[in-house]
N, C-alpha and C positions, 0 to 999 in steps of 0.2 A: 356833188349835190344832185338830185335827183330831179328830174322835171319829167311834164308832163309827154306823152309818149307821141300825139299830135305839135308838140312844141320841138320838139327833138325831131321830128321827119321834116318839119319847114325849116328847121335851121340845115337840114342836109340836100334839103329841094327835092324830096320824096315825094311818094305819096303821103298820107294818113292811112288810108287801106294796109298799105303797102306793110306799112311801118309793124301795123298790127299785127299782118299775117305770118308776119319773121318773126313776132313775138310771140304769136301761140303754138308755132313751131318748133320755139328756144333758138332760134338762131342767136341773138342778143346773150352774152353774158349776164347782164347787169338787170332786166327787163323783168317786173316782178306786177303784179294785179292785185291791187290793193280796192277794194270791195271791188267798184265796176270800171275802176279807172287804172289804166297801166302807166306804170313812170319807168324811168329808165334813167341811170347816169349820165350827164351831159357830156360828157369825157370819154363815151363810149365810141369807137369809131366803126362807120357804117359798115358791113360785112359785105365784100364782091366775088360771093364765091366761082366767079366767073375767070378769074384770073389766076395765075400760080403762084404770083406774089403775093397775093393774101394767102395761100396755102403753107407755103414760104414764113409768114410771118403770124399762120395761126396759134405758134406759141405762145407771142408776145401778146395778141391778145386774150387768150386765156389767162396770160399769168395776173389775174388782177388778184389779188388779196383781200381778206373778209375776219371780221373780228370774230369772237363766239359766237356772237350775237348775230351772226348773218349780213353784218355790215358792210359795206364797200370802205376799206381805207384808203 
């Protein structure tokens, strides 16, 4: 399900800024601008490109899957 992209940064104890600037970046998979407001996948988990284990594991998040339609399955 998709939610808002300030709702998605407080449930991970971010910023809001923060959250954005990954987004217009594309760091986020899932992270899409719908007129002026950006949402994101709640299931999306936060990206540490600081570590190797995220490196390590940036397959798994990639691998998400999408319908024709662009969709998040």
């Amino acid at each position: 399900m998709l939610i808002a992209l300030t709702e998605y940064a407080a449930k991970h104890g971010k910023n809001e800024s923060s959250a954005r600037r990954m987004a217009l970046r594309g760091r986020f998979c899932t992270a899409e601008k719908i007129g002026r407001n950006w949402v994101i996948d709640e299931n999306e988990p936060w990206p540490d490109y600081r570590t190797s284990a995220y490196r390590k594991d940036l397959k798994k998040i990639e691998s998400f899957e999408y319908t024709e339609s662009g969709k998040l399955i």
